[in-house]
C-alpha positions in Angstrom: -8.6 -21.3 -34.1 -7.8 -18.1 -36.0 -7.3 -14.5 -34.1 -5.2 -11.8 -35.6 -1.7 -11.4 -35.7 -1.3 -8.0 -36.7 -1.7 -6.1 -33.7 0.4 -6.6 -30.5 -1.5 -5.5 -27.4 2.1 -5.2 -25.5 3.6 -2.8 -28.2 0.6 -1.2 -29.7 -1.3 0.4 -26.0 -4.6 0.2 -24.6 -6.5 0.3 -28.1 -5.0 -2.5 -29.9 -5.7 -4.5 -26.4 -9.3 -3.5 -26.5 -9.6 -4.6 -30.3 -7.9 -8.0 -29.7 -10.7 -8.5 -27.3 -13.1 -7.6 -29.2 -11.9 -10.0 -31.8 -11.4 -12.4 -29.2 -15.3 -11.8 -28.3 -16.6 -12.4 -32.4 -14.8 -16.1 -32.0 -17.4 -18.2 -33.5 -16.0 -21.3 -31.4 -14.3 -20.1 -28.1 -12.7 -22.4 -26.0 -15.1 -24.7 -23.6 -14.8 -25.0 -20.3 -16.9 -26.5 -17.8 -19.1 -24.1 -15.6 -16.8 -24.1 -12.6 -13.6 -24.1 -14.0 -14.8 -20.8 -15.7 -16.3 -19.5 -12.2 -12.9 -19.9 -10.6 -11.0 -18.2 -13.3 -13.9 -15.2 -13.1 -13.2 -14.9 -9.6 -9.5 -15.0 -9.2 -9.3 -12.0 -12.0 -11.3 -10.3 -10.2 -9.8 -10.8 -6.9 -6.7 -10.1 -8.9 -7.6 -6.4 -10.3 -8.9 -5.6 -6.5 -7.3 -2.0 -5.8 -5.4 -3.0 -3.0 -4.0 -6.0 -5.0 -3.6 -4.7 -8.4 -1.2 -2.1 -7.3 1.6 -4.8 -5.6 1.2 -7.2 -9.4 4.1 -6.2 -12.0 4.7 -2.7 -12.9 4.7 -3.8 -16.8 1.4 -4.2 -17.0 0.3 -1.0 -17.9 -2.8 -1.7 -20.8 -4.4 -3.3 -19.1 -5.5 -1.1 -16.6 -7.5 0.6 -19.3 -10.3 -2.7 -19.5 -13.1 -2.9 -17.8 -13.3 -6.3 -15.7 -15.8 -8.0 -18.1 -13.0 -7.1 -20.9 -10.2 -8.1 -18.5 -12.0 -11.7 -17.7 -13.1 -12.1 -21.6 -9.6 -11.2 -23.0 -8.5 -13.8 -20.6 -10.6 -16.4 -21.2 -10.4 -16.2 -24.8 -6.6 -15.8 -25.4 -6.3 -18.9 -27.4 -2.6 -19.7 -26.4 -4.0 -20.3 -22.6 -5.8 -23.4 -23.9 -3.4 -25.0 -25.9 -2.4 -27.6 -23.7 -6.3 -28.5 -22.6 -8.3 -30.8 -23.4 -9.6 -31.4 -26.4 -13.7 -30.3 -27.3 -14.5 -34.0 -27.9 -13.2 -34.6 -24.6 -15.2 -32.7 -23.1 -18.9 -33.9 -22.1 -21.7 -31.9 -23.9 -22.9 -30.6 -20.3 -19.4 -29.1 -19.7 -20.0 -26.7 -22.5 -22.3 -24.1 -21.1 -22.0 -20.6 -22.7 -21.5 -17.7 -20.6 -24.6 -16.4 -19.1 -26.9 -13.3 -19.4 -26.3 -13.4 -15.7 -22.9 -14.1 -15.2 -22.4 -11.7 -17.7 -24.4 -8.6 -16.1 -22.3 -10.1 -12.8 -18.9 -9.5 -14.7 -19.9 -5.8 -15.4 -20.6 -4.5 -12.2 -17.2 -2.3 -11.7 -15.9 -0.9 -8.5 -18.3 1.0 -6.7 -17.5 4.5 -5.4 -18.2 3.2 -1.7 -15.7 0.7 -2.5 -13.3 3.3 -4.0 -13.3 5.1 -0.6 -13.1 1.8 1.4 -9.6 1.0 -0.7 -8.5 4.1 -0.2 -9.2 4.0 3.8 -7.4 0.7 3.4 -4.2 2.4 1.7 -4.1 5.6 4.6 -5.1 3.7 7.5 -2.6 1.5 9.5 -0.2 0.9 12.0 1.5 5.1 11.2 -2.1 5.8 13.9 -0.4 4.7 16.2 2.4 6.1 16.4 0.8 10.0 15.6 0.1 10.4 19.6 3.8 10.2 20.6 4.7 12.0 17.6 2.6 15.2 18.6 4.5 14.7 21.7 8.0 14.8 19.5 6.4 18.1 17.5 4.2 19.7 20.2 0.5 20.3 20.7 0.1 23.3 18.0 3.0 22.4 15.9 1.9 19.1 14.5 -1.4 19.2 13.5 0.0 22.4 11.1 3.2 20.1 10.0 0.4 17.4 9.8 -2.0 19.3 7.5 1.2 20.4 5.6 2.0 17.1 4.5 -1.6 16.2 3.8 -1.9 19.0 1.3 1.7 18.2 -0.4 0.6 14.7 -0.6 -3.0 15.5 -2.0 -1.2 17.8 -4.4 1.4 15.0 -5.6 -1.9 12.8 -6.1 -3.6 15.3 -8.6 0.2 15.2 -10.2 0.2 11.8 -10.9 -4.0 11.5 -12.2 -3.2 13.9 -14.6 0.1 12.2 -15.8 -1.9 9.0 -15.7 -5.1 11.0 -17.6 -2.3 11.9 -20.7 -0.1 8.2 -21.0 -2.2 5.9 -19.1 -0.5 2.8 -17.3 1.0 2.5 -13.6 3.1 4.5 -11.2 6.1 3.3 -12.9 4.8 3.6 -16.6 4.8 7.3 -16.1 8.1 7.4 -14.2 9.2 5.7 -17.8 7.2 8.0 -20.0 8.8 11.0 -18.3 12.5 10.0 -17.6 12.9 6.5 -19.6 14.1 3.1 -18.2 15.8 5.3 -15.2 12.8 7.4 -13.9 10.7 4.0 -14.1 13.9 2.3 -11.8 13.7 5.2 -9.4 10.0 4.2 -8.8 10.3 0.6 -8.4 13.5 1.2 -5.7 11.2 3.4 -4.1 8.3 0.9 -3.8 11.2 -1.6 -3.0 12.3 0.7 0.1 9.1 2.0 1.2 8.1 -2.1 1.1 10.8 -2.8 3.7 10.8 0.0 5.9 6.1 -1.0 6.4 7.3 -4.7 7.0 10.4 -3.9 9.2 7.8 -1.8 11.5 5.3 -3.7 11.2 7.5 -6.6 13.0 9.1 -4.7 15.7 5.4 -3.5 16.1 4.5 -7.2 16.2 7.0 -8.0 18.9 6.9 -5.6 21.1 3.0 -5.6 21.8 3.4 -9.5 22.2 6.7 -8.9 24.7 4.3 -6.9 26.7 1.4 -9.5 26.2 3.5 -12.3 27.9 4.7 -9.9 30.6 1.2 -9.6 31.3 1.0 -13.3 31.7 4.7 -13.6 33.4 6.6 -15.1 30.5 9.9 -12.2 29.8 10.8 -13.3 26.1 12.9 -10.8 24.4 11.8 -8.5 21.5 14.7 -9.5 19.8 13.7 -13.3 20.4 10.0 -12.3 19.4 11.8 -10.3 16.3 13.5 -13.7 15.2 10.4 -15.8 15.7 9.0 -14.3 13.3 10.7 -15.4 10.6 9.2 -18.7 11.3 5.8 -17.5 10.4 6.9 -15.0 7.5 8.8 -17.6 5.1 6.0 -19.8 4.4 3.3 -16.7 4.0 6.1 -15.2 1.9 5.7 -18.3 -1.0 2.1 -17.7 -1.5 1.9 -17.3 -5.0 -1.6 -15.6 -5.1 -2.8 -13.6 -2.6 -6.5 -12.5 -2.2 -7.5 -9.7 0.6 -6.3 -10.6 4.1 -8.8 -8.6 5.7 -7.8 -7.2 9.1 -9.9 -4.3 9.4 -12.1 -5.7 11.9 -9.2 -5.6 14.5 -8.0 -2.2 13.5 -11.6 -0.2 14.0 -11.7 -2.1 17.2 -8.3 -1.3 18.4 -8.6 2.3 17.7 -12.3 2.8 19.1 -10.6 1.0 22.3 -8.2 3.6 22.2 -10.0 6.9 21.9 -12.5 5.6 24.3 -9.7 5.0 26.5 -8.4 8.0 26.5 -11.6 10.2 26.5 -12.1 8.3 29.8 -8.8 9.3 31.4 -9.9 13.1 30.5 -12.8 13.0 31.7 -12.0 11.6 35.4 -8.7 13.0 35.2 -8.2 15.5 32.9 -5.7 16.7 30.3 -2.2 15.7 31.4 1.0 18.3 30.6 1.6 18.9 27.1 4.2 20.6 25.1 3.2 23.2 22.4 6.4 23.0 20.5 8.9 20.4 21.2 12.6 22.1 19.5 14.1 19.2 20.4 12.5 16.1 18.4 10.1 17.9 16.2 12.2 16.5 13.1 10.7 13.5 14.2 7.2 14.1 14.0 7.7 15.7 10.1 8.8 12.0 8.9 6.2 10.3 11.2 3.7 12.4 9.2 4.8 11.6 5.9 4.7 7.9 7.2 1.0 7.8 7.9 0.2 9.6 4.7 1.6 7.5 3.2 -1.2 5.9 0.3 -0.1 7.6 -3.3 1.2 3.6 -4.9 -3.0 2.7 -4.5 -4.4 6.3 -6.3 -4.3 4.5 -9.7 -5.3 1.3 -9.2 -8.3 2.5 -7.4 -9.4 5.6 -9.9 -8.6 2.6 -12.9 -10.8 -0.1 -11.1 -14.1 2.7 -11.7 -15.8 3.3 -14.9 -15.0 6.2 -16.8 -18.1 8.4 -15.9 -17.0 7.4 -11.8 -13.2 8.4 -12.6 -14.4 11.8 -13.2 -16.0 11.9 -9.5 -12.3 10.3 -7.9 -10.8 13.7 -7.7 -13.3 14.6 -5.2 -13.6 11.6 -2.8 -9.8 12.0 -2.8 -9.9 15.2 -1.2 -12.8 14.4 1.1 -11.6 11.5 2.4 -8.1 13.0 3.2 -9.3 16.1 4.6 -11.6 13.7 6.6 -8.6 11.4 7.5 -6.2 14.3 8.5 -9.0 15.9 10.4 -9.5 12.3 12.2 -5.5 12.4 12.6 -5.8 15.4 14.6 -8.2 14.5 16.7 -7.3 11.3 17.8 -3.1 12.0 18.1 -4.3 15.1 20.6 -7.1 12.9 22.5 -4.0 10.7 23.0 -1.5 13.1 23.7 -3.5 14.8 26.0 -4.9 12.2 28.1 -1.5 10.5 28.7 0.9 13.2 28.9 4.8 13.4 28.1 4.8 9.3 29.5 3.2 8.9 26.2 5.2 5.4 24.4 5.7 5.4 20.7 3.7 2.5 20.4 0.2 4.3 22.0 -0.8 0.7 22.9 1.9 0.4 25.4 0.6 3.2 27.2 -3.1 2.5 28.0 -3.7 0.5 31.1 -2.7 -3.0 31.5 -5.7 -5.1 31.5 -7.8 -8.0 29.1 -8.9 -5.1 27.0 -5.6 -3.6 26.4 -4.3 -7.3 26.0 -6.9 -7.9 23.4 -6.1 -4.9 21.3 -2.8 -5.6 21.5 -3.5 -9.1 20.2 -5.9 -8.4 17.5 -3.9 -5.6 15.9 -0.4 -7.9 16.2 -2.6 -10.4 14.7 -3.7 -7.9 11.9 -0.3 -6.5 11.2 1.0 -10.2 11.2 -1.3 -10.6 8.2 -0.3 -7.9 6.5 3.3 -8.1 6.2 2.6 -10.9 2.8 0.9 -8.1 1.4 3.2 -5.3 2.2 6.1 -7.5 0.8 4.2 -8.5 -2.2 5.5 -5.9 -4.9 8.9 -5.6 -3.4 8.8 -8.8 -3.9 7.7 -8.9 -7.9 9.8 -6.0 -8.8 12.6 -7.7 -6.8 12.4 -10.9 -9.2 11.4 -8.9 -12.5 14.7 -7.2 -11.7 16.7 -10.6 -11.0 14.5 -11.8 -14.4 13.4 -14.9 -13.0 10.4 -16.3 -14.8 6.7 -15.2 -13.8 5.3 -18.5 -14.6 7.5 -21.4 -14.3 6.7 -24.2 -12.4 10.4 -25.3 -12.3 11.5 -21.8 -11.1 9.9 -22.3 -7.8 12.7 -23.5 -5.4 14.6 -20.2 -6.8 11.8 -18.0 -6.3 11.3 -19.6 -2.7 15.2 -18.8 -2.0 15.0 -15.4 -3.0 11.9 -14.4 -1.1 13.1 -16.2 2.4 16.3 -14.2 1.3 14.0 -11.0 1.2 12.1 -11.9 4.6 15.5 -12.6 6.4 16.8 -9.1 5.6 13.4 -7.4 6.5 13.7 -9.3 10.3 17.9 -8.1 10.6 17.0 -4.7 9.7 14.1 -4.7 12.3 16.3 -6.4 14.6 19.0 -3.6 14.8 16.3 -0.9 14.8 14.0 -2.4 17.6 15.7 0.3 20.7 14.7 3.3 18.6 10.9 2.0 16.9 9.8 6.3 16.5 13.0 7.2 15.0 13.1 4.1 12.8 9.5 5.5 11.1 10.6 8.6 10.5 13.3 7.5 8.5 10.8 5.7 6.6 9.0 8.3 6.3 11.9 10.5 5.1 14.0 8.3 3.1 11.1 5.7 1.6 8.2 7.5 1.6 9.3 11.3 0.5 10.2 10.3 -3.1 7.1 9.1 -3.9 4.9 11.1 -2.0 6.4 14.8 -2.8 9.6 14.5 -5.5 8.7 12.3 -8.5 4.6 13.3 -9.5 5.7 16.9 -10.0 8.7 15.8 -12.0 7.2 13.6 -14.7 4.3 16.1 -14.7 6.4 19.0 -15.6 8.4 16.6 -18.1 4.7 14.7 -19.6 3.5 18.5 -20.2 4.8 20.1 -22.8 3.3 23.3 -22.1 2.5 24.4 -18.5 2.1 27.9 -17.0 5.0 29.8 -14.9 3.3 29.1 -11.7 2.6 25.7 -12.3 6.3 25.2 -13.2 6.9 27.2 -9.9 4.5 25.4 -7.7 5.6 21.9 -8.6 9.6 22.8 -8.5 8.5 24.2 -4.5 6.6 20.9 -3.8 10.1 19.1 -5.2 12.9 21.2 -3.1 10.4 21.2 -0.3 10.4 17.2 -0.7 14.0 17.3 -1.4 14.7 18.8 1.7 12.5 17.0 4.2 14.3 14.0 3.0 18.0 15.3 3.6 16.9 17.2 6.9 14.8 14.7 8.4 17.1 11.7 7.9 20.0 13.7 9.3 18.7 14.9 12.1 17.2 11.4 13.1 20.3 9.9 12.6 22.5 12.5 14.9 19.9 11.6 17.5 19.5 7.8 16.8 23.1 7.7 17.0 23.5 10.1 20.4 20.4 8.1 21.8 21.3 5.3 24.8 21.1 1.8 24.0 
């Protein structure tokens, strides 16, 4: 089988990929298949270039973000090199070789949806940082964190429209245009931020874990430790760390359910017995609540993958349902941190859960969203754990590379549980370094960097605006994380 040699889709960009398809697509004899060995290759690409997957896969594949799925699955499928070691055509019965069909084929154009757009992006916003808004508008005050929270909504909205319109001029991932802009360093910088902001979601998302199931079996009269329930983990996070292909671990039922449980629990406290005490300004801890916010806003790594997963006439509507749908989160924020805050008062836990009445309900919530979280740590340590062996240069594919790889991920989980396990006493604090130190970069510092460095010629008060956004970044990472550490340290064990 002939197919050119001439052009190099990894060296030449998006168009040489798309004309290597194209020659791949005037094959006169492609490769056969039989009918469900193609089916399951269709589907695990496209399970593969889902938005929430696509953006934890390795941050060299840039090009091929620029295909549609039916050019992504047919590049595949006809990459000649993928077939050598098959079978041979005479091998293969005469029913086995069924062409692709008009159906299959109108199946494998159907692109991401703009409903499904917003449901990925609800998916990258929404988590475990809900629940721990209501204590944090206890740390910041009534009146002073819904401002610091819309502050950080429009910073981070802002840094979003930074990095579509790097994206719009080189194409490729987060981490492409860190390269683009500041070479093999500013494409480092990302990945160790991904890395870190990785590890701090699964190191909360275990202490999270453990303390709502310490509670649980308190409930029930069994006292295990969080510390004990911290280490237990590990048991269940090895194994789920070796899956070598992960498809969507959906645990969104458990979430809406948990936090419908939550508001209506707390609309019935104020309404039998209305709002608690509250604090309009907390001067004490309001350093907390700033890297608690940047926390939950935390969704800029899925912005590409999603506007790259819709056509081109759909990409053009993105920039909108971006703004809609976090004006409507940070307006749904609001709401449900001050229904919280309200209803329980200063007594108000970090984990929200811990603070609603102790009954099957609460139990049930607590279960389902441990349950949920518990499923999401694999996908949360994903791309820490592919830039983690890209770095180390182990093999992608290698079959004989697999006891390594297994080492080096139970290595990764291990350190995940120890850092957890030292910051279990002070779970609020812990976020907001997060927040600060793993989440900041990303979110604020690097989007209006490369954009100033992509564009060659920008006004003065762009170059103004994005140099504010980056000492205004800058400085929420140096004076959040030192404040949080005077107190973590000055705290009581």
């Amino acid at each position: 089988m002939n197919t050119p040699d001439a052009v190099s889709p990894t060296t030449q960009g998006p168009d040489a990929l798309k004309r290597v398809n194209s020659a791949h697509l005037r094959i006169n004899n492609p490769p056969a298949m039989s009918p469900a060995v193609r089916a399951t290759i269709e589907e695990n690409v496209r399970n593969v270039y889902n938005p929430f997957i696509s953006s934890m896969l390795s941050q060299t594949s840039d090009q091929y973000e620029n295909l549609t799925n039916a050019q992504r699955i047919e590049n595949f499928l006809h990459t000649p090199a993928t077939y050598s070691a098959r079978r041979s055509v005479q091998s293969i019965s005469a029913s086995e070789l069924t062409p692709l069909t008009a159906a299959k084929r109108e199946a494998l154009s159907k692109e991401t949806t703009m409903g499904q757009a917003f449901l990925a992006l609800l998916k990258a916003f929404v988590g475990t940082g809900i629940l721990f808004l209501p204590q944090g508008f206890k740390s910041g005050g009534i009146v002073f964190s819904p401002i610091i929270l819309s502050i950080v909504a429009l910073l981070t909205l802002y840094a979003m429209f930074r990095l579509l319109a790097c994206r719009e001029l080189v194409g490729g991932s987060y981490s492409h245009i860190g390269e683009v802009a500041y070479g093999k360093w500013g494409s480092r910088m990302v990945q160790i931020s991904i890395v870190l902001m990785q590890f701090g979601f699964c190191c909360s998302y275990i202490i999270f874990v453990a303390q709502n199931m310490n509670q649980v079996l308190a409930y029930f009269g069994a006292n295990v430790s969080v510390g004990a329930l911290i280490v237990l983990q590990t048991v269940v996070y090895i194994p789920l760390s070796w899956i070598r292909y992960i498809s969507n671990l959906i645990a969104d039922v458990f979430i809406l359910y948990g936090v419908a449980y939550i508001l209506g629990t707390s609309f019935t406290s104020l309404a039998v017995e209305g709002i608690q005490p509250v604090q309009y300004f907390n001067p004490q801890d309001y350093s907390v609540f700033i890297g608690t916010a940047v926390f939950t806003f935390e969704g800029i790594g899925l912005v590409i993958p999603t506007q790259a997963s819709l056509t081109k006439d759909r990409q053009k509507q993105f920039p909108s349902l971006l703004v809609w749908t976090v004006l409507g989160l940070l307006t749904f924020y609001s709401v449900f941190a001050s229904v919280n805050y309200m209803a329980l008062g200063d007594p108000i836990q970090p984990l929200v859960l811990a603070s609603l009445p102790r009954n099957g309900w609460t139990l049930s919530v607590q279960c389902g969203w441990s349950f949920a979280q518990l499923l999401s740590y694999p996908l949360f340590l994903f791309p820490a754990v592919k830039i983690i062996e890209d770095m180390l240069q182990l093999p992608r594919r290698s079959s004989g590379q697999k006891v390594q790889k297994n080492v080096v991920r139970a290595v990764i989980v291990i350190v995940t549980v120890l850092i957890a396990y030292f910051g279990q006493e002070h779970l609020d604090l812990f976020v907001s370094i997060v927040g600060a130190v793993c989440c900041v970069p990303l979110s604020f510092i690097y989007p209006p960097l490369f954009y100033q460095k992509i564009m060659k010629h920008t006004t003065f008060m762009s170059k103004v605006v994005d140099w504010l956004v980056v000492f205004i970044g800058i400085g929420t990472f140096v004076f959040v994380t030192y404040s949080n550490i005077q107190k973590w340290g000055a705290a009581p064990l």
